[in-house]
Structure formats: C-alpha cells, structure tokens
DRENDREN-309201 format. One line per field, with one value per residue: chain; z, y, x of N, C-alpha, C, O in turn; residue in one letter. Coordinates in nm, 3 decimals, m for minus. Example, Ala and Ser with C-alpha at 12.3 -4.5 7.8 and 13.67 -1.06 7.14 Angstrom:
<gudrens>
kette [A|A]
n.zz [0.780|0.708]
n.yy [m0.569|m0.225]
n.xx [1.319|1.285]
ca.zz [0.780|0.714]
ca.yy [m0.450|m0.106]
ca.xx [1.230|1.367]
c.zz [0.780|0.787]
c.yy [m0.330|0.003]
c.xx [1.320|1.290]
o.zz [0.846|0.804]
o.yy [m0.332|0.114]
o.xx [1.424|1.341]
rest [a|s]
</gudrens>
This chain:
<gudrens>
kette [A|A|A|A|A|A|A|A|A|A|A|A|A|A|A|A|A|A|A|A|A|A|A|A|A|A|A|A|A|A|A|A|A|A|A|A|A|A|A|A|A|A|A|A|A|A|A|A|A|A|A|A|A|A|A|A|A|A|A|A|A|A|A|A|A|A|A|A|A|A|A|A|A|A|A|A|A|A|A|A|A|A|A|A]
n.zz [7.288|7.304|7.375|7.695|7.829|7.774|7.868|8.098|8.226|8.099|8.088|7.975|7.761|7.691|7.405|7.310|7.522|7.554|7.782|8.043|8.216|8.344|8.536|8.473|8.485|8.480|8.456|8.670|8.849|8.750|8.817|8.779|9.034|9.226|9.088|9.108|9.393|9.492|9.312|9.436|9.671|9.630|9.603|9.325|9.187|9.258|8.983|9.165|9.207|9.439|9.541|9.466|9.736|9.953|10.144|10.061|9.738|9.624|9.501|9.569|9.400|9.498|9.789|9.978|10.161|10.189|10.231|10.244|9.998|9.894|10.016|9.885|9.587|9.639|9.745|9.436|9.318|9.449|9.368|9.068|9.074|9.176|8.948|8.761]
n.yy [m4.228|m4.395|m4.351|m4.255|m4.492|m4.536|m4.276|m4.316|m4.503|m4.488|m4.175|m3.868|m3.543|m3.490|m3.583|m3.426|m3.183|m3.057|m3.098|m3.141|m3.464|m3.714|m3.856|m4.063|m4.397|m4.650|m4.631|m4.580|m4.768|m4.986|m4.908|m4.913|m4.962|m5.065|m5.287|m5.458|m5.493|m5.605|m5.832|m5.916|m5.987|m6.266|m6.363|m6.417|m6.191|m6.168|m6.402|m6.669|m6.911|m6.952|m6.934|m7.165|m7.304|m7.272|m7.419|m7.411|m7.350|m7.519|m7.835|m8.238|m8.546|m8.756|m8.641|m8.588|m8.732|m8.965|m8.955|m8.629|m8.609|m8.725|m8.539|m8.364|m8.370|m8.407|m8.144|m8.046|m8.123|m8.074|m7.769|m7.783|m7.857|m7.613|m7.473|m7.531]
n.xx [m9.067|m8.891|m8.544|m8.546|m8.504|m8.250|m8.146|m8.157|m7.996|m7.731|m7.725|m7.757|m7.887|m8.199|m8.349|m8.633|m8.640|m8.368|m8.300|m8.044|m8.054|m7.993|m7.747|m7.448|m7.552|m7.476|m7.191|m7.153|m7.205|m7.015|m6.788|m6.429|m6.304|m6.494|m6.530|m6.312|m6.291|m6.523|m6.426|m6.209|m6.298|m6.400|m6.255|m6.100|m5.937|m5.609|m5.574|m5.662|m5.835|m5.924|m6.150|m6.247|m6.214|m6.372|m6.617|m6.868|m6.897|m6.720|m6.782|m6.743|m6.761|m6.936|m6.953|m7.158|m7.438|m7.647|m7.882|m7.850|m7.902|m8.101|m8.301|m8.284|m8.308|m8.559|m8.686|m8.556|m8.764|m9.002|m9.010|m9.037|m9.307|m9.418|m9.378|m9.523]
ca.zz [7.400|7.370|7.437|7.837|7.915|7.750|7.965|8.326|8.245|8.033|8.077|7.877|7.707|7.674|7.282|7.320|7.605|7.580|7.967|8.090|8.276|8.437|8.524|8.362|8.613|8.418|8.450|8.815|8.894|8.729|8.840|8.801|9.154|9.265|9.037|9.153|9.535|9.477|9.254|9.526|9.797|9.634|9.542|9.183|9.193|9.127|8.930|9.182|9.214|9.559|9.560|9.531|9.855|10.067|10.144|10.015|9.643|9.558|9.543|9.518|9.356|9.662|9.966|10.028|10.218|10.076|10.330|10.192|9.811|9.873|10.083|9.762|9.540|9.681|9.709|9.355|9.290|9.493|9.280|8.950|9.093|9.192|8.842|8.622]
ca.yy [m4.202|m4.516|m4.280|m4.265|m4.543|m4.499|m4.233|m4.389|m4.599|m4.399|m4.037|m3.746|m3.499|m3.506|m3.493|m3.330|m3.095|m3.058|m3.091|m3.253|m3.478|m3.801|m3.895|m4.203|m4.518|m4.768|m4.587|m4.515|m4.928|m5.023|m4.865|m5.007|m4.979|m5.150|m5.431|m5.539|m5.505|m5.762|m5.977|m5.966|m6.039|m6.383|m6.481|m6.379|m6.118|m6.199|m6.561|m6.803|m7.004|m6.925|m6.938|m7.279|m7.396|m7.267|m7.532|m7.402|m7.339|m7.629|m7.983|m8.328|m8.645|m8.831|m8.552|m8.595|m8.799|m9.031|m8.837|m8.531|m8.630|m8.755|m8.419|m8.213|m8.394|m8.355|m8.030|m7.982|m8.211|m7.950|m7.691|m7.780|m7.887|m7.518|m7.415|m7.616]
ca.xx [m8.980|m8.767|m8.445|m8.556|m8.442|m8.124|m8.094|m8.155|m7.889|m7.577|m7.729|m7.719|m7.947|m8.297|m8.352|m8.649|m8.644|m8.230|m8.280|m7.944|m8.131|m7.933|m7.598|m7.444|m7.528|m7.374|m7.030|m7.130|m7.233|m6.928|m6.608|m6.313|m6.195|m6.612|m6.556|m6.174|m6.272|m6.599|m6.428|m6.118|m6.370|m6.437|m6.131|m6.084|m5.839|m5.567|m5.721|m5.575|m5.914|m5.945|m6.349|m6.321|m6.181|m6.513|m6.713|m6.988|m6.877|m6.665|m6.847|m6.671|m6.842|m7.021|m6.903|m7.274|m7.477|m7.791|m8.024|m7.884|m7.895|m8.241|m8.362|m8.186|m8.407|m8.737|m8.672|m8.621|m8.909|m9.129|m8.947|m9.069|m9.408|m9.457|m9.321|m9.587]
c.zz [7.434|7.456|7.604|7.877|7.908|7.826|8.104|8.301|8.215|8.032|7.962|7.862|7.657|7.526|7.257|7.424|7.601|7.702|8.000|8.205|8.390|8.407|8.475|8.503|8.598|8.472|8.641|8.875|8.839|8.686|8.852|8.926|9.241|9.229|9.102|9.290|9.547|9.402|9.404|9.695|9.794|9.579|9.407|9.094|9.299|9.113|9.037|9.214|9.358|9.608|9.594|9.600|9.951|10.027|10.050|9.844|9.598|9.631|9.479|9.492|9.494|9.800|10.047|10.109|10.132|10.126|10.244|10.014|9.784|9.901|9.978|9.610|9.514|9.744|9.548|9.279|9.359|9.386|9.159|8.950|9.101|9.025|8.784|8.687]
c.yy [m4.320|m4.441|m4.237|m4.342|m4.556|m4.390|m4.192|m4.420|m4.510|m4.250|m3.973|m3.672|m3.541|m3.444|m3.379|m3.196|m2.997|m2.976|m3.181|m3.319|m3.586|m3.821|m4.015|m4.316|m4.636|m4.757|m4.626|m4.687|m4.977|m5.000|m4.937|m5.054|m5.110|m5.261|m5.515|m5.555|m5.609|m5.895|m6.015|m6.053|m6.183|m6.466|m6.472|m6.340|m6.175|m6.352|m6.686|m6.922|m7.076|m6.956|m7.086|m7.355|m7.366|m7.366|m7.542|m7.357|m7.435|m7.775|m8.088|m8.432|m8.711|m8.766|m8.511|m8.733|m8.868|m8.960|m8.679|m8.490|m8.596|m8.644|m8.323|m8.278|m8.363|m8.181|m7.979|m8.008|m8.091|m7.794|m7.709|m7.795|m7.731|m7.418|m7.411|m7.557]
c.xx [m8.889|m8.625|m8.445|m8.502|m8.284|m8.040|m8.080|m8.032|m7.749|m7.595|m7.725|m7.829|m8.062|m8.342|m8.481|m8.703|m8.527|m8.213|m8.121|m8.033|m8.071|m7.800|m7.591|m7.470|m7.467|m7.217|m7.024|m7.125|m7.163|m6.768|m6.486|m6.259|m6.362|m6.586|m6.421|m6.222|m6.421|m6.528|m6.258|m6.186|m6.382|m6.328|m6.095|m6.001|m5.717|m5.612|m5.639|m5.685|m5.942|m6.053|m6.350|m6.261|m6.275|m6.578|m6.850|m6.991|m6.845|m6.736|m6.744|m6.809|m6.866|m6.973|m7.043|m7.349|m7.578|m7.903|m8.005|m7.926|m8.039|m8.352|m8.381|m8.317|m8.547|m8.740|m8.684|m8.725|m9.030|m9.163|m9.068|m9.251|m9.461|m9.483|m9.494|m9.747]
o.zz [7.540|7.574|7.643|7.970|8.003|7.848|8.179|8.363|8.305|7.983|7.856|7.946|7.574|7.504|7.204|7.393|7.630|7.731|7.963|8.287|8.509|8.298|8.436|8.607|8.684|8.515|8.711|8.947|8.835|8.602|8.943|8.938|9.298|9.308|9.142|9.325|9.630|9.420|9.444|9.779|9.900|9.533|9.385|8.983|9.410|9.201|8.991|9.245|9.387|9.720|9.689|9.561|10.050|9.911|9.994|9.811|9.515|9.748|9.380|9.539|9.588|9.904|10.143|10.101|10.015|10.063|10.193|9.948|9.713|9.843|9.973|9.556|9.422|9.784|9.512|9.191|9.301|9.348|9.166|8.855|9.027|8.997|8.772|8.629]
o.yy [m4.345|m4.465|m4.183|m4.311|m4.580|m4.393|m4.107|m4.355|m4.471|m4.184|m4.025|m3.708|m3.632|m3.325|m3.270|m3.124|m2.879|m2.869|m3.298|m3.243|m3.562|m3.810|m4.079|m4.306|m4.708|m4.847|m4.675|m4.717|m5.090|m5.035|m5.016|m5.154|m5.215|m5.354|m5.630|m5.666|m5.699|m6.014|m6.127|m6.131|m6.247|m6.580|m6.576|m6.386|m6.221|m6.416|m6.777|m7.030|m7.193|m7.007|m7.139|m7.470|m7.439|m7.402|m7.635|m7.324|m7.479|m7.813|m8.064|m8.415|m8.697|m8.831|m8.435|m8.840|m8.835|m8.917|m8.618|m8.392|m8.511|m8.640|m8.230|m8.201|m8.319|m8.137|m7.902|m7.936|m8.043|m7.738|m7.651|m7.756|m7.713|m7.333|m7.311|m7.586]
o.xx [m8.831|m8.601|m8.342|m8.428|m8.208|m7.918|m8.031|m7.948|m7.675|m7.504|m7.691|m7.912|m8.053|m8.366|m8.459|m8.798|m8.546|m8.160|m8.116|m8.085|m8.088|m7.745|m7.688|m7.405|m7.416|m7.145|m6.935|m7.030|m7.212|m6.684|m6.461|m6.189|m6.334|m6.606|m6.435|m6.184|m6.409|m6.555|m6.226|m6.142|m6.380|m6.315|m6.032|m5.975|m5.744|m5.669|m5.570|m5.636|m5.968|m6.059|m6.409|m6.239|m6.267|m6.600|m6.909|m7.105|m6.924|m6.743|m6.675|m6.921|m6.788|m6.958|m7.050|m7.287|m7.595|m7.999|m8.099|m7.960|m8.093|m8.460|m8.462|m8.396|m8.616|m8.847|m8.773|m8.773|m9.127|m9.266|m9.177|m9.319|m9.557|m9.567|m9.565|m9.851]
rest [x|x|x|x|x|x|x|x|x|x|x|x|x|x|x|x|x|x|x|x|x|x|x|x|x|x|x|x|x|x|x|x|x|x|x|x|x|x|x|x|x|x|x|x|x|x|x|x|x|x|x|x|x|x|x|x|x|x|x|x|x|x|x|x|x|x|x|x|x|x|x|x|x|x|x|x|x|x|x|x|x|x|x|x]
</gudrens>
C-alpha cells in the first residue's frame, strides 16, 4: 500500500478499489495566488529585500550588547546540553 500516501498528498484513484478517493492537497497548499500573498507579506514580492529592514531579521556585526551575546550563548550552551 505504498500508493496511499501518494494519494493524501496529489490524489487520485485508488488502484485497488478504483474508489476516487482524495483531492490533490499539494495543488490545494500551493496555489499560486497563497504563495504570492505570503511571500508579499514578508517582503519578497516583488524581490526588493524588504524583509531585511525589520529589526528582527536583519543583524549587523556588534548591534548587540556583551550581556546579550553572553545570555545568547548560554542559551545555546543549555541547548546542546539538552540535545546530548
């Protein structure tokens, strides 16, 4: 039954039942008009590199603090500790 999941995703015909069984979701989770109005949300559309004038996307070399360097650190020092 590999062919199931082939058709969650792109649909069609159940080879053996020939149940029509799902619609396509691929097609449906990536419409042309869905994908332009997220990527316009972030600045994308059209490419003027818009995204990165929010603060929170674009970083400069030292626009940080030593408290926050050091905070950002031990953070991912906890991080990896959790990992292992």
């Amino acid at each position: 039954s590999p062919w199931i999941v082939g058709l969650l995703v792109f649909g069609g015909t159940d080879p053996a039942t020939g149940v029509d069984c799902c619609v396509d979701a691929f097609a449906e989770s990536f419409l042309k008009e869905a994908c332009i109005a997220a990527w316009e949300a972030v600045g994308a559309v059209p490419p003027t590199r818009a995204c990165l004038n929010d603060s929170q996307v674009r970083r400069e070399l030292g626009d940080s603090s030593d408290a926050a360097l050091i905070k950002r650190k031990l953070q991912w020092q906890r991080c990896n500790l959790q990992i292992q």
